[in-house]
C-alpha positions in Angstrom: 0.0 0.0 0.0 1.0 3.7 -0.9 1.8 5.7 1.9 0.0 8.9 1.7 1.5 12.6 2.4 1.1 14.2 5.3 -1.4 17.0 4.1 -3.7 14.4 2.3 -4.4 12.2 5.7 -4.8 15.4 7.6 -6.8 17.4 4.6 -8.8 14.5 3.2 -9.3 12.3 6.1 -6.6 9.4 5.0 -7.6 6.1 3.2 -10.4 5.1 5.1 -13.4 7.6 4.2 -14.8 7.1 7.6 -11.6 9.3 8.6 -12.9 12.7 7.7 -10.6 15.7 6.9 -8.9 17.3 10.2 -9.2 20.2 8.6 -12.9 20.9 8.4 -12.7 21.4 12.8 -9.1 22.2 12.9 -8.0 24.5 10.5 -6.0 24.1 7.5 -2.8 24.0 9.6 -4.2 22.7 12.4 -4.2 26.1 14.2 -8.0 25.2 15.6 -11.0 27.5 15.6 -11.9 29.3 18.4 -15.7 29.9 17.4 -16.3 26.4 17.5 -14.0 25.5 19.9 -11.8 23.1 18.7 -8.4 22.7 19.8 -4.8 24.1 18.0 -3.1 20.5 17.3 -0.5 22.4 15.2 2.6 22.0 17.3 1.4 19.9 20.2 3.7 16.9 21.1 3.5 14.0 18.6 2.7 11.6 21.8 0.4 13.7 22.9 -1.3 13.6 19.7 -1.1 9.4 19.0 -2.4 9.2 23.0 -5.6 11.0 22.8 -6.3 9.4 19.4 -5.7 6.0 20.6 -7.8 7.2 23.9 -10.8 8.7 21.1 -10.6 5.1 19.5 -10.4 2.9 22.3 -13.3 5.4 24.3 -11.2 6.1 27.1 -11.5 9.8 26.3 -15.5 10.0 25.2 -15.9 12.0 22.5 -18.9 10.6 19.7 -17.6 13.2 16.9 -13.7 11.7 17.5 -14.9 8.5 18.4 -15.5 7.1 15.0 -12.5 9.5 13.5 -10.1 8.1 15.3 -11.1 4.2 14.8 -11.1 4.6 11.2 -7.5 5.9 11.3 -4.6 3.6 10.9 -1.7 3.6 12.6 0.2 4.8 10.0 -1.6 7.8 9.3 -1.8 8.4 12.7 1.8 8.5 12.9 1.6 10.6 9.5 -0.2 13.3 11.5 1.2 13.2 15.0 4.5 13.7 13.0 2.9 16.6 10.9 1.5 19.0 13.2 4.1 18.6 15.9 6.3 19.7 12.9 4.0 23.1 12.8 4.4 26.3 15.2 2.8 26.7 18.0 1.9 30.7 18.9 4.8 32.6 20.3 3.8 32.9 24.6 5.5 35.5 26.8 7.0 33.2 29.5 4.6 33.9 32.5 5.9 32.0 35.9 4.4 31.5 39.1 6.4 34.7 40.7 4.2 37.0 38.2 2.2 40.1 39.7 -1.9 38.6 39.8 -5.0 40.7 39.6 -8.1 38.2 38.1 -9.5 34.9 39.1 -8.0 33.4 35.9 -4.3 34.4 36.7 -4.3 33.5 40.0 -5.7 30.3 39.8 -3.2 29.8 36.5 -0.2 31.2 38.3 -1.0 31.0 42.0 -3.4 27.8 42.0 -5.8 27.4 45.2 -4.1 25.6 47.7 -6.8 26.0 50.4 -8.8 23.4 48.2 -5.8 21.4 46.9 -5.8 23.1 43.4 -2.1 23.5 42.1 -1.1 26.4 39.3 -1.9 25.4 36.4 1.6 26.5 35.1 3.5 23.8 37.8 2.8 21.1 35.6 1.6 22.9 32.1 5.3 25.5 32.3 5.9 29.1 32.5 2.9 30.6 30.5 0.6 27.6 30.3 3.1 26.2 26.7 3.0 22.9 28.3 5.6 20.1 29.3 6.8 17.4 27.5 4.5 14.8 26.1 2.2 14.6 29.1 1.4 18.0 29.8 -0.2 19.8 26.6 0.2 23.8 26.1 -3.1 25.7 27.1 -1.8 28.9 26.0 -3.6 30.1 22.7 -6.1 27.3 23.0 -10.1 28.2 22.6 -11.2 29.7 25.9 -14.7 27.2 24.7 -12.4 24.4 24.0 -10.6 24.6 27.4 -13.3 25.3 29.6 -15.1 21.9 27.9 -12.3 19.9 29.1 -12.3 21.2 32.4 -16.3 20.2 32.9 -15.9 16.5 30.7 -13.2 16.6 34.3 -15.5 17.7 36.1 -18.1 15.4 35.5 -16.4 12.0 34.9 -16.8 11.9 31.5 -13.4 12.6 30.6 -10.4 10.3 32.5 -7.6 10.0 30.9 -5.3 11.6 32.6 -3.1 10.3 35.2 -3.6 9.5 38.3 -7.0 11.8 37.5 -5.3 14.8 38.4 -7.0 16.7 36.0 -10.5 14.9 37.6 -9.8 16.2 40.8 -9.0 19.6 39.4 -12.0 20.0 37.6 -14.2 18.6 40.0 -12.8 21.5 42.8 -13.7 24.3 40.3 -16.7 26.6 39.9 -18.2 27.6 37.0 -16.9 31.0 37.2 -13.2 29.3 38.0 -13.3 27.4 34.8 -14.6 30.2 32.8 -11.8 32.7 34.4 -8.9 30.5 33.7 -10.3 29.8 30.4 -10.5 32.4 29.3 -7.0 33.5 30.7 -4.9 30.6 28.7 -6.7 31.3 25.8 -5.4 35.1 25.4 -1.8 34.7 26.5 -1.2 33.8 22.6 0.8 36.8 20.7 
């Protein structure tokens, strides 16, 4: 079998035509769009990427738009496009640490976290300015204030738990509505 290019799995959905076009949700470059709320996967870690695919195919992340995408895919057009948009740029993100001056709910609970419930910054394990660390921790910065604030109620509510040791459950199940909106809202404008 022909191995396809990287731009015809990820424009035209691969061999399978279950496997629709990343595209259509993503963006052309996989840069995401904000008004619907679908994640940036352009420069995201390529084990990142082949995880929560595997995780969409196997249902251990829920997702029924995903779901089906992900089965249809093989591995090596997975591997075709985990390699692809880790190869694209991810926005430019003003290193923001933990030391940083705070003033809203969204920067403190990114950069200060809420201890007195057992909530840690969000930048301790996602880096200075929310670009994320290594393969397990994905950037937040620049990512659809709609998108994250999803992810943080499928934690919330147990229907997302694929994270280890369900930190991330724990975390969104200690955070109000206005929490999850407010840090949000906060990763997603720290793009340039």
């Amino acid at each position: 079998m022909h191995a396809q290019a990287p731009a015809d799995v990820y424009s035209r959905g691969g061999a399978n035509p279950a496997a629709v076009a990343c595209a259509s949700c993503h963006g052309a470059q996989g840069e995401g769009m904000e008004a619907g709320g679908f994640p940036r996967l352009a420069g995201l870690p390529a084990d990142y990427i082949k995880k929560q695919l595997a995780d969409f195919a196997s249902g251990a992340r829920a997702n029924p738009i995903m779901q089906p995408i992900a089965s249809a895919l093989t591995r090596e057009e997975i591997d075709t496009l985990a390699a692809m948009l880790t190869a694209q740029a991810y926005p430019e993100v003003a290193p923001v640490g933990k030391g940083a001056e705070v003033q809203e709910l969204g920067e403190t609970l990114a950069l200060r976290g809420a201890w007195d419930r057992n909530i840690p910054e969000c930048v301790a394990c996602h880096g200075p300015g929310g670009r994320g660390v290594g393969e397990v921790f994905p950037p937040l910065a620049g990512q659809p204030a709609q998108y994250l604030a999803a992810q943080l109620i499928a934690w919330q509510q147990g229907t997302r738990t694929n994270d280890p040791n369900d930190l991330m459950g724990h975390i969104g199940r200690s955070l109000t509505a206005d929490e999850i909106e407010a840090v949000s809202k906060y990763f997603a404008g720290l793009k340039k």
